[in-house]
C-alpha positions in Angstrom: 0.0 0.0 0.0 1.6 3.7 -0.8 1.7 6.7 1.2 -1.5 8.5 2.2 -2.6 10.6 -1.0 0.3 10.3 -3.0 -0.2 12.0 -6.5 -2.8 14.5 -4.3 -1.9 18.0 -4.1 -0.5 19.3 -0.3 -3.1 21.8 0.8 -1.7 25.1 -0.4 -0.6 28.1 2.4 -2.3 31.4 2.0 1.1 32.6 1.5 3.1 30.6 -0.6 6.9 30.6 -0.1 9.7 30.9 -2.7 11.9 28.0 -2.6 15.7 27.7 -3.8 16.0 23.9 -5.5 19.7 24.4 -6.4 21.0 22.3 -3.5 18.7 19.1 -3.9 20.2 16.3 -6.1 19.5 13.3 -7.5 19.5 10.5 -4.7 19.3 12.8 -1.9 17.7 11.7 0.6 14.8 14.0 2.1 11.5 14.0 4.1 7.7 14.1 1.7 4.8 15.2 3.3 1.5 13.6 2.1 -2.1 14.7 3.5 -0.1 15.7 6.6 1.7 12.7 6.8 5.7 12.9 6.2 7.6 10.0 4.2 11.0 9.1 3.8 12.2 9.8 0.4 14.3 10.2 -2.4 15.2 12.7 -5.7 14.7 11.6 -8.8 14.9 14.4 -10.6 15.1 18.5 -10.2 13.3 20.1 -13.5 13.6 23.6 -14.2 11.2 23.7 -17.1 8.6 26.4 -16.7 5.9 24.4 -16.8 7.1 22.5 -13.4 7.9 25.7 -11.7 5.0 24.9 -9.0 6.4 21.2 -8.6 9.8 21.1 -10.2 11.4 18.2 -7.8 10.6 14.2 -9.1 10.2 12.3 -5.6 10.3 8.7 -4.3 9.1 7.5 -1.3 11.6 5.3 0.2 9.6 1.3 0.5 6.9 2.1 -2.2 7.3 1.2 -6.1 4.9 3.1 -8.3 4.1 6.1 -6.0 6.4 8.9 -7.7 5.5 12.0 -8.0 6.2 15.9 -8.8 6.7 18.2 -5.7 7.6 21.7 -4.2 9.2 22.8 -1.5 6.3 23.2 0.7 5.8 19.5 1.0 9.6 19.1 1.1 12.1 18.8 4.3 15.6 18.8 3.8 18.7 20.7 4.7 19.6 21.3 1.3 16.0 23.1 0.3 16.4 27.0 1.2 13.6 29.4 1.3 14.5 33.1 -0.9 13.6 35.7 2.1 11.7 38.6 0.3 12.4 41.7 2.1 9.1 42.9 3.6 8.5 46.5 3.0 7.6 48.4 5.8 4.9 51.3 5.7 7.9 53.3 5.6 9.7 51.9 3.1 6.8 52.3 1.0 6.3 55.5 1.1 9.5 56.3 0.1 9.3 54.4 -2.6 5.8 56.4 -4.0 7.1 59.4 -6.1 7.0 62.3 -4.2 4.6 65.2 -4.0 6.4 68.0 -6.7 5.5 71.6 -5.9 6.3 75.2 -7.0 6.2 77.6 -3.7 6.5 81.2 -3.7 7.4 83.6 -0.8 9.2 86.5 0.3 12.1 86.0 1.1 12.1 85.8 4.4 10.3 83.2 7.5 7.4 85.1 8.1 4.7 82.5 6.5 7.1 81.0 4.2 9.1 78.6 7.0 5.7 76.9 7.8 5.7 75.6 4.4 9.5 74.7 4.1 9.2 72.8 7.1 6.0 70.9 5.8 7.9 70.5 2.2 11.5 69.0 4.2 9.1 66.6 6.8 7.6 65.2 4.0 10.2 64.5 1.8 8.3 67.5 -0.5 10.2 68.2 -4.2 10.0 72.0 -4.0 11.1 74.8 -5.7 11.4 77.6 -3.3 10.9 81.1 -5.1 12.0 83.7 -2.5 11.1 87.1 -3.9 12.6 90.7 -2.6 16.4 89.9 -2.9 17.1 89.8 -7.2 13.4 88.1 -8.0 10.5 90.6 -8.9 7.6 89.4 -7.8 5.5 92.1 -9.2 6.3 92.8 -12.3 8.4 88.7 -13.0 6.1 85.8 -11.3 2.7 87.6 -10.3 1.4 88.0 -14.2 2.5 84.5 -14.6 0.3 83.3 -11.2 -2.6 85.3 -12.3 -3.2 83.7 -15.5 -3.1 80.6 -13.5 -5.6 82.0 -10.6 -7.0 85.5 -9.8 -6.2 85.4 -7.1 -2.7 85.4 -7.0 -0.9 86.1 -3.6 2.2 85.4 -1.8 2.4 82.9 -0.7 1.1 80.5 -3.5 1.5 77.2 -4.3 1.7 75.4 -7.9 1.1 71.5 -7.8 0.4 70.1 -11.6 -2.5 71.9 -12.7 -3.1 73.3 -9.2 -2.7 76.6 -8.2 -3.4 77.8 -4.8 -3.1 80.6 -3.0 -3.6 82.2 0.5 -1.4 80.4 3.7 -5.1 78.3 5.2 -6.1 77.4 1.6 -2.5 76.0 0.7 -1.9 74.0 4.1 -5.8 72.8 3.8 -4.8 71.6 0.2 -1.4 70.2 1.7 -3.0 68.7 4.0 -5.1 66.4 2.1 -2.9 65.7 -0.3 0.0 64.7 1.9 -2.5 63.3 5.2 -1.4 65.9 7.5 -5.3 67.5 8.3 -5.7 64.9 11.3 -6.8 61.3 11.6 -10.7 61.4 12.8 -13.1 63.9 12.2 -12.4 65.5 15.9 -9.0 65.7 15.0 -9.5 67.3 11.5 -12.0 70.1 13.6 -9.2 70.7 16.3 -6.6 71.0 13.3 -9.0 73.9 11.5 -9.3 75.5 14.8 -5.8 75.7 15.6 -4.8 76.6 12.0 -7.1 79.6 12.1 -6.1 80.7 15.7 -2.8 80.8 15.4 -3.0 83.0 12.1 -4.7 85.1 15.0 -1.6 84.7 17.0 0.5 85.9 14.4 -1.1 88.5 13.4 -0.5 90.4 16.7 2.9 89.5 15.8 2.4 91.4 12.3 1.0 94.5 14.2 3.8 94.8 17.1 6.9 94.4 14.3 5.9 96.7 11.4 5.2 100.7 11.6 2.8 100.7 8.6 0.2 98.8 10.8 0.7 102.1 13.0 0.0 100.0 16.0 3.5 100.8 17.1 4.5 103.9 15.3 7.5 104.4 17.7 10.5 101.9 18.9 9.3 102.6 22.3 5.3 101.9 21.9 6.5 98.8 20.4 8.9 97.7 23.2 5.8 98.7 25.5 3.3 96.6 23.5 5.7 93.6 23.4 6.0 93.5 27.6 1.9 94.0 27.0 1.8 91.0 25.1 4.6 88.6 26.4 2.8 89.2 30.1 -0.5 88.3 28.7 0.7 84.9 27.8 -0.2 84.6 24.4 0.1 81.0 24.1 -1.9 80.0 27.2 -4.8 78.9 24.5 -2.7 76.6 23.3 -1.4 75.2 26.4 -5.2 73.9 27.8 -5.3 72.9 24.3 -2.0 70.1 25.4 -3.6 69.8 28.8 -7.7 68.7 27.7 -5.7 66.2 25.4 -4.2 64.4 28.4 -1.0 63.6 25.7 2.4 64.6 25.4 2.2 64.2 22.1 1.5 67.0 18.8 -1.7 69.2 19.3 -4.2 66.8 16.9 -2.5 63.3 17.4 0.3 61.7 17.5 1.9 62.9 14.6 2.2 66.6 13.0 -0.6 68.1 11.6 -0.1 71.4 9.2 -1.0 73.5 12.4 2.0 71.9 14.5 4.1 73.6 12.1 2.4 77.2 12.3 2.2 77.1 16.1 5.9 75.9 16.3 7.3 78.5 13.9 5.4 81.2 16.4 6.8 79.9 19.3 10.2 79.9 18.1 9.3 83.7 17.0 7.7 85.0 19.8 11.1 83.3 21.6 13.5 85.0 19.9 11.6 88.5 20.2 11.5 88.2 24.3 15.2 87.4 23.8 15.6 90.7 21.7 13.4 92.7 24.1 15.3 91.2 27.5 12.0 89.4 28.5 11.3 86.3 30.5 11.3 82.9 29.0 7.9 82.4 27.4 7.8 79.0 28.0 7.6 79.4 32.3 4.3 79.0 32.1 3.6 76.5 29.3 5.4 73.8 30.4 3.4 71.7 27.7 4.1 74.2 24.9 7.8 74.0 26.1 8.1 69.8 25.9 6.0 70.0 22.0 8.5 73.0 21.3 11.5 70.4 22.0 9.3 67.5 20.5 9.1 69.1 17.4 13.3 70.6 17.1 14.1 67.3 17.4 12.1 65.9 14.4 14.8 64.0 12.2 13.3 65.1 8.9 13.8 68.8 10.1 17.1 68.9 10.9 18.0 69.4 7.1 15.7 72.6 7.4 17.0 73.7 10.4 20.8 73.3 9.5 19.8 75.8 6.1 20.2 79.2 5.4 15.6 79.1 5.0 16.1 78.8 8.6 18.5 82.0 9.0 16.1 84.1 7.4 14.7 87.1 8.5 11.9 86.5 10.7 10.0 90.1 8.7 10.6 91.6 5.9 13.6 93.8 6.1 12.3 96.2 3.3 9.7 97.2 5.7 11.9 98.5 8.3 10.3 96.0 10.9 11.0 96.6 14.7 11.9 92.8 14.8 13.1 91.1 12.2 
């Protein structure tokens, strides 16, 4: 009597392995599994015809005559049989892979708006061309004609993706957002990111009105050292501190990973930090601890460091050209 099922097919694995025959010869001995049985047996023969590429090994079973059959390696045991390890690739590694996002961005050149973007474009492994305008490039009379034939609307900054055009900061980072999955990852999350993206603009904007004359909010060096000490003692960023502390995480303000408004509330930290410096103030972080630790979260992001470590970060913070009182 043969082996159980001999001349059935094994039951087949839901994911099939890749076998390397090139170490089985004829006469070797090996193990032959059959209906979940295993056999001692023997090669006959190793094909590598393409029509035996599911089975290319002829087997005998060792004490049966008449029972041969064509095999692979996953009803095979033997020493000499190696399996071909596929490298598995990781979420990461597929996304690397994916041809990245390819963008034309245009901004003064200076941080102001622009280093939100730059900082999105560099986390993200972005392809960007980075049009800084005020220093050689003519905005005005070079690049705006050329945006307004493309949209009306044509501002600085603006953002050209394919046939995209987009301009105004919210409307670019919303569109950045969804195409690169940085709006949140629930719906709460995408609300809390829409929030935040709108108040910090807010929290800039009192930036905007302290550092340049032409707002005549601060016509005077000395009104706008007073309004600074106004500000900086109000604690401008305690909104965003009970923000950290509702979430109960020491994590980014909408998740666990950057949304598009980590990077605007960063890039005003980091500002309204360097103008207390300037102006001999306290350290704005004293009393948003929380603010402080996402602050050093963020620094330390390995896909900014390239940003950090370039001259887009050693821009001026405002426009020179408007004879800002920080900059």
């Amino acid at each position: 009597m043969g082996p159980k099922g001999a001349g059935k097919g094994a039951k087949k694995t839901e994911a099939p392995k890749v076998y390397d025959y090139s170490g089985l010869e004829k006469g070797m001995k090996l193990q032959v599994s059959s209906e979940g049985d295993w056999f001692s047996g023997e090669v006959v023969t190793v094909s590598d015809a393409k029509a035996k590429s599911k089975a290319p090994v002829k087997v005998s079973y060792v004490g049966y005559t008449g029972y041969d059959e064509w095999v692979g390696g996953d009803r095979l045991r033997s020493k000499a049989l190696k399996v071909v390890k596929k490298e598995a690739k990781s979420e990461n590694t597929e996304k690397t892979e994916r041809k990245p996002l390819e963008v034309e961005f245009g901004y003064w050149g200076i941080r102001g708006l622009g280093a939100v973007f730059r900082m999105i474009f560099e986390y993200k492994g972005v392809k960007y061309t980075d049009n800084q305008y005020g220093a050689g490039k003519d905005w005005f009379g070079e690049d705006k004609p050329k945006i307004l034939e493309k949209n009306p609307l044509a501002n600085l900054p603006y953002l050209v993706c394919g046939n995209d055009c987009i301009c105004q900061t919210n409307s670019i980072l919303n569109y950045l957002g969804g195409r690169l999955r940085m709006s949140g990852g629930g719906y709460k999350a995408k609300m809390m990111n829409e929030q935040l993206l709108c108040e910090i603009y807010d929290t800039r904007n009192v930036m905007i009105e302290m550092a340049y004359p032409f707002k005549e909010v601060c016509k005077t060096e000395a009104e706008h050292k007073a309004k600074v000490s106004k500000v900086l003692e109000g604690a401008p960023f305690k909104k965003y501190e009970a923000i950290l502390e509702k979430s109960g995480t020491e994590e980014f303000f909408c998740g666990k990973t950057p949304c598009t408004s980590d990077f605007h509330i960063w890039e005003m930290l980091d500002q309204y930090k360097m103008l207390a410096e300037k102006n001999g103030a306290s350290d704005i972080f004293a009393s948003i601890p929380k603010c402080k630790a996402f602050y050093d979260k963020f620094r330390a992001l390995p896909t900014l460091q390239k940003y950090f470590e370039s001259d887009a970060y050693k821009l001026p913070v405002n426009n020179p050209m408007a004879n800002p009182w920080f900059f």
